[in-house]
C-alpha positions as CSV (number, residue, x, y, z in Angstrom):
1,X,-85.8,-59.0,19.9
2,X,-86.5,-55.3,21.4
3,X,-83.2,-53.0,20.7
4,X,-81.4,-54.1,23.8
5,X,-79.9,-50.8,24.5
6,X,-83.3,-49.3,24.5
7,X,-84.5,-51.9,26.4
8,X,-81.6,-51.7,28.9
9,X,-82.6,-48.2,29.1
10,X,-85.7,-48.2,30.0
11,X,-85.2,-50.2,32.5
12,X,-82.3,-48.3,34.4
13,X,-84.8,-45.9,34.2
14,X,-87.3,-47.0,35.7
15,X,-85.9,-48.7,38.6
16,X,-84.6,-45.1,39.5
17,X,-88.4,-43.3,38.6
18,X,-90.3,-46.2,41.1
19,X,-87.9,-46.3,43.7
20,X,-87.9,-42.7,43.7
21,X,-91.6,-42.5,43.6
22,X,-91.8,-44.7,46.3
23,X,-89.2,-42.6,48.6
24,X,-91.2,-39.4,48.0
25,X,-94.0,-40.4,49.7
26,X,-92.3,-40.1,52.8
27,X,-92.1,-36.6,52.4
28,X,-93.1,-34.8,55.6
29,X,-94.0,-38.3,57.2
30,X,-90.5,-39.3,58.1
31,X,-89.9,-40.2,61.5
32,X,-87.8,-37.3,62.0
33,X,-87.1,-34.3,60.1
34,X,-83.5,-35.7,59.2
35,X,-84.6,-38.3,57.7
36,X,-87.6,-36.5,55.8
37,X,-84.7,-34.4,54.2
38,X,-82.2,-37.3,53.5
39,X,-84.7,-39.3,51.7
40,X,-86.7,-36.4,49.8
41,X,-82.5,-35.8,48.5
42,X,-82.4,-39.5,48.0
43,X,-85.7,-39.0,46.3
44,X,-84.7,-36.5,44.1
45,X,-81.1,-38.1,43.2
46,X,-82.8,-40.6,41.4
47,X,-85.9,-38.5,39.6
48,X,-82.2,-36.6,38.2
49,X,-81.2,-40.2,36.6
50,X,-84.6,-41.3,35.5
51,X,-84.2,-37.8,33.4
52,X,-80.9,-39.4,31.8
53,X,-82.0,-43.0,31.3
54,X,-85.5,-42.5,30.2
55,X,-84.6,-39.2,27.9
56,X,-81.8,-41.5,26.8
57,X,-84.6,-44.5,25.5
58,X,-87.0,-41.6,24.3
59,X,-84.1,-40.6,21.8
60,X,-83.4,-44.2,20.6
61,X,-87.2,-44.8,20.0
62,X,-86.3,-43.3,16.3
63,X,-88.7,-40.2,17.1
64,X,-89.3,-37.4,19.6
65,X,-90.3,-38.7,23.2
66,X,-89.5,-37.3,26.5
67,X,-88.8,-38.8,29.4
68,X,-91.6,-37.2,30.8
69,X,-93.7,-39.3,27.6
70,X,-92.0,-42.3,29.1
71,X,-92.8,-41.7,32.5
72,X,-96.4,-40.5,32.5
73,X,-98.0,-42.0,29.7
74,X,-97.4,-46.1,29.9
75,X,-99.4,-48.4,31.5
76,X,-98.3,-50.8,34.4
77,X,-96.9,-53.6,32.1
78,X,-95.0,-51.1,29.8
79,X,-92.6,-50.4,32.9
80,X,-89.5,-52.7,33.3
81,X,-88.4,-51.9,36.9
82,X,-87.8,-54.6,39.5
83,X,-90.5,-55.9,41.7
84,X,-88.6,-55.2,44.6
85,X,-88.7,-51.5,43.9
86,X,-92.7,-51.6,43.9
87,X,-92.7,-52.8,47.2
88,X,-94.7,-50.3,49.4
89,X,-92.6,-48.6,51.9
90,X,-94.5,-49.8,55.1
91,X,-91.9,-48.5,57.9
92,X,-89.0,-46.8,58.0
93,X,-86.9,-50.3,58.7
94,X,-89.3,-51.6,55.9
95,X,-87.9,-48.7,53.2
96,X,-84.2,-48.2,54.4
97,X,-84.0,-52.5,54.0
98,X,-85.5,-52.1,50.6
99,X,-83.5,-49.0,49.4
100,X,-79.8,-51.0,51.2
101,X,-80.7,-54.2,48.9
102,X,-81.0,-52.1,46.0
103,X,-78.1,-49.5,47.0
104,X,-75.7,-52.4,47.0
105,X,-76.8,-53.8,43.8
106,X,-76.9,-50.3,42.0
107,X,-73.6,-49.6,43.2
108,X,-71.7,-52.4,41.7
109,X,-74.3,-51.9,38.4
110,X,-73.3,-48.3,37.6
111,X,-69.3,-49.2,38.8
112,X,-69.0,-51.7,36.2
113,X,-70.9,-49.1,33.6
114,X,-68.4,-46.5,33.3
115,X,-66.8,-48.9,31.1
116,X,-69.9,-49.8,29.0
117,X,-68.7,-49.5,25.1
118,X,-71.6,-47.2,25.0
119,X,-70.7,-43.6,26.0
120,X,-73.7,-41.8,26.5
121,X,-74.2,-45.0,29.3
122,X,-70.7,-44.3,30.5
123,X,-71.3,-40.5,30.9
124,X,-74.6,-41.3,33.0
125,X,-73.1,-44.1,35.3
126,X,-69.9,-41.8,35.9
127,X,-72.6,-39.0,37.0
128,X,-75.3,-41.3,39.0
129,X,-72.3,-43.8,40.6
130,X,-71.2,-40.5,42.9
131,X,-74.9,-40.4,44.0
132,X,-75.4,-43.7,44.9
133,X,-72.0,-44.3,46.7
134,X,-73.9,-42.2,49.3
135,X,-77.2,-43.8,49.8
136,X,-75.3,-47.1,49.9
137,X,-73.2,-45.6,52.3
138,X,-76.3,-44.1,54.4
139,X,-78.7,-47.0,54.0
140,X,-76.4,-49.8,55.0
141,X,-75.1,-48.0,58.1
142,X,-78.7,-47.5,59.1
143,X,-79.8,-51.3,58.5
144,X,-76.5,-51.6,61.0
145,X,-78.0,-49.7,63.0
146,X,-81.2,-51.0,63.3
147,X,-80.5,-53.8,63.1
148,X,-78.2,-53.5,65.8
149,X,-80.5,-51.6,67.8
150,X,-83.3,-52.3,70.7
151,X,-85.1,-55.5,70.3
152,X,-88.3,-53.8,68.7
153,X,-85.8,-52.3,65.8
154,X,-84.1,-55.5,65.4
155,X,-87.4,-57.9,65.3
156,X,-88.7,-55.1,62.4
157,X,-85.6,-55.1,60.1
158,X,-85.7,-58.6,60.4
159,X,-89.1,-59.1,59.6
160,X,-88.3,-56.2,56.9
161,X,-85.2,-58.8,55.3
162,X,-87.6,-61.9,55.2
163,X,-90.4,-60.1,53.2
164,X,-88.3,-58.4,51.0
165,X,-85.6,-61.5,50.4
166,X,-87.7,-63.3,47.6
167,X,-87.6,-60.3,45.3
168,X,-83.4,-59.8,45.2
169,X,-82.8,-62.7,42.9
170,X,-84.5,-60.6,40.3
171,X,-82.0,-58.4,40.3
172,X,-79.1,-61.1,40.2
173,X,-80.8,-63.1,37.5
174,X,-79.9,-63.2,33.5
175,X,-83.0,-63.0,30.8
176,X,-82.4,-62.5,27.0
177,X,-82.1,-58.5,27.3
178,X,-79.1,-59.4,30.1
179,X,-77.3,-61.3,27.5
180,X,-78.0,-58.8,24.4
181,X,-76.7,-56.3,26.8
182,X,-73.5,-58.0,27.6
183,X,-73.1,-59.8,24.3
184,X,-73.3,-55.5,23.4
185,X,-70.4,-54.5,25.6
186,X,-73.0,-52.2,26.9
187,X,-73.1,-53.4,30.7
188,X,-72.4,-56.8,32.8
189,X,-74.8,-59.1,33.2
190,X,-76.1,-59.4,36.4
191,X,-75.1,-62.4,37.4
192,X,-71.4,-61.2,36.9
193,X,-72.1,-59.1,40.1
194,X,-73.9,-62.2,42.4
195,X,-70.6,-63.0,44.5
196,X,-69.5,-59.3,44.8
197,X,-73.3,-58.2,46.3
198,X,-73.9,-61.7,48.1
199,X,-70.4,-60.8,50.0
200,X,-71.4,-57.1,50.8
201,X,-74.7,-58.2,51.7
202,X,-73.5,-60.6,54.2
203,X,-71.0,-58.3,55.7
204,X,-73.3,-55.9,56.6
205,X,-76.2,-58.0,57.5
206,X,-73.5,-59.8,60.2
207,X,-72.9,-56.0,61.8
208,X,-76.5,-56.2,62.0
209,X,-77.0,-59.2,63.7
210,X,-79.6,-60.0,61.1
211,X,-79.9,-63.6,59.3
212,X,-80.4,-64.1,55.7
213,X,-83.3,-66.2,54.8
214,X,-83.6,-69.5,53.5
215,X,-85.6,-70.9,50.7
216,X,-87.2,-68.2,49.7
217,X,-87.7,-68.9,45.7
218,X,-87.0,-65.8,43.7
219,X,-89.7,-63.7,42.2
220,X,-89.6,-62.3,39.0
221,X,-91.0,-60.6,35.7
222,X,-90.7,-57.3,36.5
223,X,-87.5,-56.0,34.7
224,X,-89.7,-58.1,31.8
225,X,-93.1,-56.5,32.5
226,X,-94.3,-60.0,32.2
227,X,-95.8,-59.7,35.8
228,X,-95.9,-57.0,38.7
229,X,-97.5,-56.7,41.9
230,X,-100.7,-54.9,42.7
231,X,-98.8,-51.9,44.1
232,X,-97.2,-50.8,40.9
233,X,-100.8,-50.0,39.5
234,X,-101.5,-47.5,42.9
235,X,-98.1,-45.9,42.1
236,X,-98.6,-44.7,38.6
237,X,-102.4,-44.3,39.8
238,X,-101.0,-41.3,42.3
239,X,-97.8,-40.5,39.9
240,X,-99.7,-39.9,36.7
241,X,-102.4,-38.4,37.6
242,X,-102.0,-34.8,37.0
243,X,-101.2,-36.2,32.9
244,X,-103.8,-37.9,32.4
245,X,-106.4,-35.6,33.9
246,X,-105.2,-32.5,31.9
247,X,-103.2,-34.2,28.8
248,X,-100.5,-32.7,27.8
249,X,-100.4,-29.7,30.7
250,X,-98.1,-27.0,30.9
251,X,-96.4,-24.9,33.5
C-alpha cells in the first residue's frame, strides 16, 4: 500500500489547492466587491495550507520536491482531492453551498488533527483550524441567508444543495488509506465525523429553510484518483499553464 501519511498528505493538500483554485476565479467577478475580497482571502487561506500539506508530501517522497512540483506538474488522475471540490463554481449560491459543505467537514477534520500522533500534522491543523473556523462561520451564515432570502435566492440554493448532495458522501466515506491513517494515529477516519457534520448540516440547512435530498447515491473516486469529473482537467488546464509552457520558470 502507498505510505499512508504521504498519501493522507497529498490529499489534505489538494482539497485545499482545488477548492482554492476554484474560489480564485471569482476574483473581480463577485457579485459585489465584499465578497470579491472575502473569497480572494478565503482563496488565499487555503493556497497557505496547500504550501504546508503538499511541501509536507514533497519531503516524505524520500527526495527533493516542492509543493510547487506537486502542484504544477501531475496530471489529473495523480490528484486525490474530492470531487465535490472540482465542482465549477456556477453562481454565487452555487460556490458559497459548495464551500459550507466542505467548511463543516474541514472544520471537524483539522479539530480532531491537532491530536494526530504525527506532529508536523498537528502543527498544520492547529495553524489551518483558526482559518477555517471563519469560512465555516461566513459560509454557513450566508447559505442562512440565502436560503432564507427572496424566493429567487431560496429556489437557487436549493437547486445549488440537490446538485451538489451526491458528492458529500465522499467525504464521509472510509477507503484503505482512511483506515491506514487511523490504524496510524495520524487522523480520524471519516466516518468517525458522519453524526457530528450530518447534525451541523441539518441545523443550518433548517435556518435555511432548505431540505436535504433524498436518494441521491454517493459519488466517489476522487480522494482515490480512480475517477474525476471533466472539470478537474480545465482546472489544472488554466492552473498549470504558465509551468508547462516555460518549464521550470523563474521570477
Amino acid at each position: 500500500m502507498t505510505d499512508p501519511i504521504k498519501q493522507f498528505a497529498l490529499r489534505m493538500g489538494d482539497n485545499a489547492l482545488i477548492l482554492g483554485q476554484r474560489l480564485g476565479e471569482w476574483c473581480g467577478h463577485a457579485p459585489a466587491l465584499e465578497e470579491d475580497i472575502a473569497l480572494a482571502n478565503i482563496s488565499l487561506d487555503l493556497i497557505g495550507q496547500t504550501q504546508l500539506w503538499l511541501g509536507f508530501a514533497g519531503q516524505l517522497e524520500g527526495y527533493e520536491k516542492t509543493a510547487d512540483d506537486l502542484a504544477f506538474h501531475r496530471e489529473v488522475y495523480d490528484f486525490h482531492n474530492l470531487l465535490l471540490l472540482e465542482q465549477p463554481n456556477r453562481d454565487f449560491g452555487h460556490t458559497m453551498m459548495r464551500q459550507y459543505l466542505f467548511d463543516t467537514f474541514h472544520f471537524l477534520q483539522l479539530t480532531a488533527l491537532q491530536t494526530s500522533s504525527e506532529q508536523r500534522v498537528c502543527d498544520i491543523a492547529a495553524k489551518a483550524v483558526k482559518e477555517v473556523s471563519y469560512h465555516l462561520e461566513r459560509s454557513s451564515e450566508t447559505v442562512i441567508a440565502l436560503g432564507d432570502g427572496t424566493e429567487e435566492s431560496h429556489a437557487r440554493m436549493q437547486s445549488a444543495l440537490d446538485r451538489l448532495w451526491p458528492f458529500v458522501g465522499e467525504m464521509l466515506t472510509d477507503d484503505a488509506i482512511d483506515q491506514a491513517v487511523a490504524n496510524a494515529r495520524i487522523g480520524p477516519r471519516p466516518s468517525e465525523l458522519k453524526q457530528d457534520y450530518i447534525k451541523s448540516i441539518e441545523q443550518v440547512l433548517e435556518q435555511a429553510t432548505l431540505r436535504i435530498p433524498e436518494n441521491n447515491p454517493a459519488q466517489k473516486g476522487g480522494k482515490s484518483g480512480t475517477m474525476h469529473s471533466e472539470h478537474l482537467g480545465h482546472l489544472l488546464a488554466q492552473m498549470q499553464y504558465l509551468q508547462r509552457a516555460y518549464p521550470d520558470a523563474r521570477w
